[in-house]
C-alpha positions in Angstrom: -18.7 -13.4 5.3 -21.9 -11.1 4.8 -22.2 -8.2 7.6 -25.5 -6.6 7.7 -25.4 -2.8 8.1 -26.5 0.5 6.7 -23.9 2.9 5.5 -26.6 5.3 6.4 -27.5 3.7 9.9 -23.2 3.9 10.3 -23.3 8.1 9.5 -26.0 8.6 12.2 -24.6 6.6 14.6 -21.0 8.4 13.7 -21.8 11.4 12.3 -20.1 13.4 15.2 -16.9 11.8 15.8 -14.8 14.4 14.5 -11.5 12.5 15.4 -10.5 11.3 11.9 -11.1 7.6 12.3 -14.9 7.8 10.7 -14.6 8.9 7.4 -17.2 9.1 4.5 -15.9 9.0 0.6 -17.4 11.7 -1.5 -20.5 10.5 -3.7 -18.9 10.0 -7.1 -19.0 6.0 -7.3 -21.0 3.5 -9.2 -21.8 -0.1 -8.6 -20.3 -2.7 -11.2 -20.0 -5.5 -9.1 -22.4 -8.8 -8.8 -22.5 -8.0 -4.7 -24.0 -4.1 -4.0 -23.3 -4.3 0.0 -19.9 -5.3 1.0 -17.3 -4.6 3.9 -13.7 -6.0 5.0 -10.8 -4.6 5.7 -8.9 -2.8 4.0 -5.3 -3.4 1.3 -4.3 -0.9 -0.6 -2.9 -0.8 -4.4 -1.4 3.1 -5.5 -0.9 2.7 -9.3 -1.2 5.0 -12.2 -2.7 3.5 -15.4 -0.8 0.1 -14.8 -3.0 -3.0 -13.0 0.2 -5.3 -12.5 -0.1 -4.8 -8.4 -4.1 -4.9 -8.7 -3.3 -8.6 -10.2 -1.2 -9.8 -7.9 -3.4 -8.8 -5.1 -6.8 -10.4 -6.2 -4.5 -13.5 -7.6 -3.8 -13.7 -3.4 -6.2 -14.8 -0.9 -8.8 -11.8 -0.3 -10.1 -13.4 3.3 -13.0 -11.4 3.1 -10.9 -7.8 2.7 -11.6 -5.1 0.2 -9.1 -3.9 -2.1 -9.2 0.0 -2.4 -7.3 0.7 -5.3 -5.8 4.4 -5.2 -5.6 4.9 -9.2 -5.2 9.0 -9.3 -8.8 8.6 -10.6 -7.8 8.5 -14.2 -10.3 7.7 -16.5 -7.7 6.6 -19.1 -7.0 3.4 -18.7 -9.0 0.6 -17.3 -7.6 -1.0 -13.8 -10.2 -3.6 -12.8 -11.5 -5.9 -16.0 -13.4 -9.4 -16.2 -10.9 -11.4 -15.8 -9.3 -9.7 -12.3 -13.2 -9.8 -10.7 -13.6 -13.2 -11.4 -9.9 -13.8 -9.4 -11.5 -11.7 -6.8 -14.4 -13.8 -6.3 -12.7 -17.0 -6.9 -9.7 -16.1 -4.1 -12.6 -14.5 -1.2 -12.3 -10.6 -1.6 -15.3 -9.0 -0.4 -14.9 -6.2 -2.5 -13.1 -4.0 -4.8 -13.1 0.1 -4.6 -11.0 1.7 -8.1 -10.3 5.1 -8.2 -10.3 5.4 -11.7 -11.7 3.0 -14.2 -13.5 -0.5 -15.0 -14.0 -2.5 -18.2 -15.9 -5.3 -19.2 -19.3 -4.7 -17.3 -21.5 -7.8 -17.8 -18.5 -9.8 -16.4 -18.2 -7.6 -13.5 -21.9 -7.7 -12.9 -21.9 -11.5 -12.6 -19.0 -12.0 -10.2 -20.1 -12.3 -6.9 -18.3 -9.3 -5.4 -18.6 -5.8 -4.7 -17.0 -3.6 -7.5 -17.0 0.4 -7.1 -15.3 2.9 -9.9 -15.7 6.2 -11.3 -16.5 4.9 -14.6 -16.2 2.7 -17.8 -13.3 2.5 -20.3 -12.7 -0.1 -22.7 -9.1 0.3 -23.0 -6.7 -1.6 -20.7 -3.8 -0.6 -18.7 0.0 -1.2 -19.2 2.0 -3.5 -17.6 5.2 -2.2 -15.9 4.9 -3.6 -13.1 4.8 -0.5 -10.7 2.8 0.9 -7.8 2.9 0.3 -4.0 0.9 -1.7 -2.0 -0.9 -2.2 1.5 0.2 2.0 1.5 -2.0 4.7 2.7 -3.9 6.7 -0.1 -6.3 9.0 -0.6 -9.4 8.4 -2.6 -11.1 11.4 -3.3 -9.7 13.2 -0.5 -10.4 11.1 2.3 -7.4 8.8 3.9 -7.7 5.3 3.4 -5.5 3.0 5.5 -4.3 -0.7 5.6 -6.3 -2.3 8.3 -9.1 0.1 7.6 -12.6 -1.2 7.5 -14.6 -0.5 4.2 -18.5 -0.7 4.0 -20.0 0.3 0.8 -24.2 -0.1 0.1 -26.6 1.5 -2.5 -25.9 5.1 -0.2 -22.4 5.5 0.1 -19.3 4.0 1.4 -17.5 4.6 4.6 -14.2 3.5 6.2 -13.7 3.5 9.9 -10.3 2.8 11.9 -11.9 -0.2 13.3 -14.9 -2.7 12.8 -18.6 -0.7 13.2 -20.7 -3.9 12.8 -22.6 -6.0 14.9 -20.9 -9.3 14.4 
């Protein structure tokens, strides 16, 4: 389901709620994805340098949420490929935020879905099967919560407590 907003629009109309449940990530993130506006709510994946929860989330039905991967922002390891964004659009995530790393860019440029990372590294993770997920994290910083709603556009994302657009 598209939702049409303006990141920027959502920080003027927000900009002084000062009670924690507006939040804006910090401008480090590029756009890999097919889709460069998305929103849903929010799941969570913690992992460090292993994708094995990242997996089994987009392998589940998305139902329009985004995935907000807490990966320590390593630049390491790869935690988001080809192969897990075609999953994503194929199982209905809106989109997918990775602190940390993405592979395989001209397959994550054609899926239709919003893909956000620090960067690009060719080299994949290990599987050990380990992380948590649907946890609380912080990206960057900034507290992220299952439940949260994501909106990410060519100015910035933003995660509020609760839904911020028209619907």
């Amino acid at each position: 389901m598209a939702f049409v907003f303006s990141t920027c629009d959502l920080c003027d109309a927000h900009k002084g709620d000062d009670s924690g449940a507006f939040r804006v990530l910090p401008p480090v993130w590029r756009s890999f994805g097919g889709r460069g506006v998305f929103a849903g709510p929010v799941s969570t994946v913690k992992c460090h340098e292993d994708n094995s929860l990242v997996k089994a989330a987009l392998d589940e039905p998305g139902a329009g949420r985004v995935l907000v991967v807490d990966g320590g922002a390593s630049l390491r390891r790869a935690l988001l490929g080809g192969n897990l964004a075609a999953a994503a659009a194929r199982n209905g995530w809106a989109g997918v935020l990775v602190d940390g790393c993405v592979r395989d860019v001209a397959e994550l440029a054609a899926a239709p879905v919003g893909i956000l990372a620090l960067a690009v590294m060719p080299l994949p993770t290990d599987k050990r099967g380990q992380g948590l997920r649907d946890v609380a994290v912080q990206i960057q910083g900034v507290w992220v919560r299952p439940g949260d709603w994501l909106y990410g556009d060519a100015d910035g994302v933003v995660v509020a407590a609760q839904p911020l657009h028209a619907r």
